[in-house]
C-alpha positions in Angstrom: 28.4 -86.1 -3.1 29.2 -89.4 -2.7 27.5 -92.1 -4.9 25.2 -94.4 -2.9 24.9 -97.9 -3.7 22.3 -100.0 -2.2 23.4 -103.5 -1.1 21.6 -106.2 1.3 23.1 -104.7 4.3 22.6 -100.9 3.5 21.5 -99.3 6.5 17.5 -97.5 5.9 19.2 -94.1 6.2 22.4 -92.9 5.0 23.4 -88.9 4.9 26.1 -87.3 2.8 27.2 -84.2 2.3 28.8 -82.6 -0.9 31.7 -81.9 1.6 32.4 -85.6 2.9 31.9 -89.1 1.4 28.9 -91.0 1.7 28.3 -93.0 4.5 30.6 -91.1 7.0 27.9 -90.4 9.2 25.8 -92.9 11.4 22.4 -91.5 11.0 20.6 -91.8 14.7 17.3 -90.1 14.7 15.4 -88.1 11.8 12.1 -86.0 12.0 10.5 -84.0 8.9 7.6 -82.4 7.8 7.1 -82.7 3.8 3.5 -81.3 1.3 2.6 -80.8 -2.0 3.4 -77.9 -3.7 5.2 -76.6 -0.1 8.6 -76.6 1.4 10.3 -79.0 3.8 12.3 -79.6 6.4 14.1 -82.7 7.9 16.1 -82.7 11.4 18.4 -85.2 10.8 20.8 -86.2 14.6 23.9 -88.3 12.9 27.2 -89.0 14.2 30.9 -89.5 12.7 33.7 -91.2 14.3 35.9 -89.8 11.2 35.5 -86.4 12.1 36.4 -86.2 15.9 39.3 -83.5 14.9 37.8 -81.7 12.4 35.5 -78.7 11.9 32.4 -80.3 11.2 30.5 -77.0 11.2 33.1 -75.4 9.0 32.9 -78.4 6.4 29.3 -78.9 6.4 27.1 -76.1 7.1 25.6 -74.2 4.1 26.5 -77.2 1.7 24.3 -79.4 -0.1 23.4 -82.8 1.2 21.6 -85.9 0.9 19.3 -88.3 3.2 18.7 -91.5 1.0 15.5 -93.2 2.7 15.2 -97.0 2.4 11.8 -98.3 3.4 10.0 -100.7 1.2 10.9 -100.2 -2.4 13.8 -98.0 -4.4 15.6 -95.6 -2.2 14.3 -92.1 -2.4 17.0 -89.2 -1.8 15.9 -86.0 -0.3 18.4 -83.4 -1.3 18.8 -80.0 0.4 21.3 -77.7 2.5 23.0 -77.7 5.6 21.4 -75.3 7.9 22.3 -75.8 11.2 25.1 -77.9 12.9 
């Protein structure tokens, strides 16, 4: 996966995939549910304007990925899997 780098103007969610480069997707909308000692799930809705011809299903789904949260202090990644396109 891309590398992210946090700058003044870094947006307070960026997703990547191991497939694509960071910051190809416009993150619109995320929901999650997160507990001790339990699993998790996020439902992240992005966008791409880089992969109108291309199979994002093919390219993304059942790889690893990242959601890099920026709200307050250091961004915190959340890594995981593509489970659904």
């Amino acid at each position: 996966m891309g590398r992210y780098v946090e700058t003044s103007a870094s947006p307070p969610f960026v997703f990547a995939s191991a497939a694509l480069p960071a910051r190809w997707f416009t993150v619109h909308s995320l929901r999650g549910v997160e507990a001790l000692s339990s699993g998790y799930r996020f439902d992240v809705v992005v966008t791409s304007e880089r992969l109108l011809d291309r199979d994002l299903e093919r390219l993304v789904l059942g790889r690893r990925a990242a959601l890099v949260v920026r709200a307050g202090g250091r961004p915190r990644a959340i890594h995981g899997v593509v489970s659904a396109v």
